[in-house]
BASE-867719 format. One record per residue (C-alpha): residue in one letter; x, y, z. Coordinates in Angstrom, 1 decimal, decimal comma, m for minus. Example, Ala and Ser with C-alpha at 12.3 -4.5 7.8 and 13.67 -1.06 7.14 Angstrom:
residues 2
A | 12,3 | m4,5 | 7,8;
S | 13,7 | m1,1 | 7,1;
***
This chain:
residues 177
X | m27,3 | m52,0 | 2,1;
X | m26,8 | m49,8 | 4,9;
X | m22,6 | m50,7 | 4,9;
X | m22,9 | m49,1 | 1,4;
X | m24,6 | m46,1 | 2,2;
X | m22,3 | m45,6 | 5,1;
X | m18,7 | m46,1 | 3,2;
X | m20,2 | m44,0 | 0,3;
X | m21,0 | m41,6 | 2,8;
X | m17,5 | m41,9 | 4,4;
X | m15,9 | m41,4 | 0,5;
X | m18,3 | m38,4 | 0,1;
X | m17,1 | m37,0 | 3,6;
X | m13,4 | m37,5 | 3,0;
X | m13,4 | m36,3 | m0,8;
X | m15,6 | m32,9 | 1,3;
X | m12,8 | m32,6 | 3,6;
X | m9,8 | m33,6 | 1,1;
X | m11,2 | m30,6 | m1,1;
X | m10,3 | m27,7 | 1,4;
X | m6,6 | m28,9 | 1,6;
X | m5,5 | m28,1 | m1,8;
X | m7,2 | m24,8 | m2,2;
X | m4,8 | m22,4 | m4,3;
X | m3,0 | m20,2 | m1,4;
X | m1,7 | m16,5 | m2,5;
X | m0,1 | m14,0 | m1,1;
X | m1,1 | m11,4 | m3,7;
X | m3,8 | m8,5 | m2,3;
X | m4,8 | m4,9 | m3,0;
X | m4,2 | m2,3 | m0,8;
X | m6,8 | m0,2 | 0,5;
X | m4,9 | 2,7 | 1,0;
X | m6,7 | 5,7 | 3,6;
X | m5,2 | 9,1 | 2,8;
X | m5,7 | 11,9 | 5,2;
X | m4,4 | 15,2 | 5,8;
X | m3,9 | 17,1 | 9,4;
X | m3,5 | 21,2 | 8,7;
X | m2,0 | 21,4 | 12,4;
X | m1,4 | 19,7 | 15,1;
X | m3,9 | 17,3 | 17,1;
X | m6,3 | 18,9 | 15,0;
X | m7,4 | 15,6 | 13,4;
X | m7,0 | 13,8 | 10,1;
X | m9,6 | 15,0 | 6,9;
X | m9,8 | 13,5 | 3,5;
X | m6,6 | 14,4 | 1,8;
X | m8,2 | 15,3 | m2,1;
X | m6,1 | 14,4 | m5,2;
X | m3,8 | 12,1 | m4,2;
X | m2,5 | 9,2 | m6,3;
X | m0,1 | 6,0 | m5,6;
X | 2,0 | 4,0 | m7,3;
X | 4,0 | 0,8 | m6,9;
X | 7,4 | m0,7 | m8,0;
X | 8,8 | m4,4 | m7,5;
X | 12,1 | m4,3 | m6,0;
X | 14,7 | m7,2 | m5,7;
X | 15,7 | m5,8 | m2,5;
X | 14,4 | m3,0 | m0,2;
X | 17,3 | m0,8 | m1,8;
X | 15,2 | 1,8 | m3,7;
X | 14,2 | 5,3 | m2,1;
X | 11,9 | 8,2 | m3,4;
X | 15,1 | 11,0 | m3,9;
X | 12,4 | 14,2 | m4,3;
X | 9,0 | 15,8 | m4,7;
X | 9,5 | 16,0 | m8,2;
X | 10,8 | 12,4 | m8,4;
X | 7,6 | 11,4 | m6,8;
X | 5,6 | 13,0 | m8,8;
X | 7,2 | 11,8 | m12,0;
X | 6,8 | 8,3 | m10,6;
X | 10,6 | 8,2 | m10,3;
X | 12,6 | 6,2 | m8,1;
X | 16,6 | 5,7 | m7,7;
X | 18,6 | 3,5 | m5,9;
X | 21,3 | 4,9 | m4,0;
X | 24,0 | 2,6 | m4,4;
X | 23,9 | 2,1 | m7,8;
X | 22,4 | 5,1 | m8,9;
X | 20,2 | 3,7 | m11,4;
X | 16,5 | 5,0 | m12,2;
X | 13,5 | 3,3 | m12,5;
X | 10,7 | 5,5 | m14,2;
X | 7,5 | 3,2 | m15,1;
X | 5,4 | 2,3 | m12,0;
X | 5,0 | m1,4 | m11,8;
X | 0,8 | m1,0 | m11,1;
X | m0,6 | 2,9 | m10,5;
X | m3,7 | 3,4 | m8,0;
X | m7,4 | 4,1 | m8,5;
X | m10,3 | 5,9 | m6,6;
X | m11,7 | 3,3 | m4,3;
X | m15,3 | 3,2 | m4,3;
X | m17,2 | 2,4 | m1,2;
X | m20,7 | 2,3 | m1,6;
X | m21,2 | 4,3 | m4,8;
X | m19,3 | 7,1 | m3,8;
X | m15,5 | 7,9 | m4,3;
X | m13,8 | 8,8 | m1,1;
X | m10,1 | 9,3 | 0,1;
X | m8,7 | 5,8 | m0,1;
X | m6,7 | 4,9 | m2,9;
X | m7,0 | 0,9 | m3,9;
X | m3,4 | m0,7 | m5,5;
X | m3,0 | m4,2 | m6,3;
X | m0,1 | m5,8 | m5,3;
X | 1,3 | m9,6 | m6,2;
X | 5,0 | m9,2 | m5,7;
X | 7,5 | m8,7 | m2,7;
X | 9,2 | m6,8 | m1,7;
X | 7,7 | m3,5 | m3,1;
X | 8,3 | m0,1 | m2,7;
X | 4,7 | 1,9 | m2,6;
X | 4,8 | 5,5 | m3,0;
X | 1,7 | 8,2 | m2,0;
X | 1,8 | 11,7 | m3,9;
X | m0,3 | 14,5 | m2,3;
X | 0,5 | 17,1 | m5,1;
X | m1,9 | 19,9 | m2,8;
X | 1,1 | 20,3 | m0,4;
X | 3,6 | 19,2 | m2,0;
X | 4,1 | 16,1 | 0,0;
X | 4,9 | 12,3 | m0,8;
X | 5,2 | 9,0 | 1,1;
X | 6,5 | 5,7 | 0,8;
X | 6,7 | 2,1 | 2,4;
X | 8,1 | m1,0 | 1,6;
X | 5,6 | m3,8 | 1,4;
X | 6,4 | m7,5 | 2,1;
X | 4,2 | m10,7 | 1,5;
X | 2,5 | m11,1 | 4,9;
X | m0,4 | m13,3 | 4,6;
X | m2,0 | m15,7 | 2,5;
X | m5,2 | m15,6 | 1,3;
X | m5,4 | m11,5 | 2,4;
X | m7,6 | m9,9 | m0,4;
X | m7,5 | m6,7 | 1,0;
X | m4,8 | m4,9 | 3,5;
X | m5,9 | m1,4 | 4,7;
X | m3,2 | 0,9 | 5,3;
X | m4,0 | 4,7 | 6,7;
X | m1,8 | 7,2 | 5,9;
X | m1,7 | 11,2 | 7,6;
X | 0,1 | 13,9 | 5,9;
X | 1,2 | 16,3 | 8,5;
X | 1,1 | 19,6 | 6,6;
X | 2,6 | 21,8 | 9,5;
X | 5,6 | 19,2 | 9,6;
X | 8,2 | 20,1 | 7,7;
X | 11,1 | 17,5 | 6,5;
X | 11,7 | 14,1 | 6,7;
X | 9,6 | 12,0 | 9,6;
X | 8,0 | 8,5 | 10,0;
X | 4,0 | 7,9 | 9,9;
X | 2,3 | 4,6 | 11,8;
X | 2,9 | 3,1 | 15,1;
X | 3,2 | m0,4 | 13,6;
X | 6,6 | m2,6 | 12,5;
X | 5,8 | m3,3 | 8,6;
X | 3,2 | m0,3 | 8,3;
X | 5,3 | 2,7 | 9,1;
X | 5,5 | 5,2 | 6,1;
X | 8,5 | 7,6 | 5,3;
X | 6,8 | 11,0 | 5,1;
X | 8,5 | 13,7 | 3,7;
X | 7,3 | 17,3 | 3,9;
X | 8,7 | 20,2 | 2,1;
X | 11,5 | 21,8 | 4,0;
X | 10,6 | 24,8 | 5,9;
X | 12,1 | 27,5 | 3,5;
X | 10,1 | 26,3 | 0,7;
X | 7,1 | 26,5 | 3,3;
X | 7,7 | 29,9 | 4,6;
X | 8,0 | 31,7 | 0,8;
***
């Protein structure tokens, strides 16, 4: 009797273990996306208010973000072939932490390579980055973002390979008027 109990005991214990080897393994996740705004310099990063994002699939990491007003029409264009893309493969909602909405956008993401684009309409500024699969089994990736208001042009965001954003500011003429 007690050889029975112990190989249904070893079958049970197998089967257990056996079980955790063919989870389902994904590399799809949604980004939690921390948008903040700095009004000068070293001055620290506040909740940057009425931003949206948006994201695109891309074959390759070929696409670019040509203007403000591309960006905010949710256009993108790829520079070799010129060709326009113009509906956003998933769009970004309020992430609500706790009840209460504050300045992180949430975007769901299940494809790579993708181009993700941030639009802070307030100054006139937009970012994007280029996402590729990185883990498995990630349901969330938090990102943090800083719009740089007394920047002006074209500079990167992030310390990190793989999390740096393209920032683009208005140029300083448009500024100064």
């Amino acid at each position: 009797m007690n050889r029975v109990l112990r190989n249904i005991a070893i079958v049970l214990l197998v089967a257990f273990i056996a079980t955790g080897c063919f989870k389902k393994v994904t590399t799809d996740t949604t980004l939690r996306i921390k948008v903040l705004v700095e009004e000068t310099s070293g001055k620290g990063g506040l909740p940057a208010e009425g931003c949206y994002a948006y994201i695109y699939y891309t074959e390759k990491e070929d696409w670019t973000v040509a203007s403000y007003e591309d960006a905010a029409a949710k256009i993108i264009t790829n520079p070799e072939s010129g060709e326009q893309r113009s509906e956003p493969d998933g769009e970004s909602e309020p992430y609500e932490m706790e009840g209460s909405i504050n300045n992180y956008l949430s975007l769901f993401q299940d494809k790579a390579p993708a181009l993700v684009v941030v639009v802070y309409p307030e100054a006139q500024m937009y970012a994007y980055i280029y996402r590729k699969a990185e883990a498995e089994n990630l349901p969330y990736t938090y990102l943090t973002l800083i719009f740089h208001t007394w920047k002006t042009g074209e500079y990167p965001e992030g310390s990190k390979e793989g999390y740096k954003w393209t920032v683009v500011a208005p140029a300083k003429s448009e500024t100064s008027e």
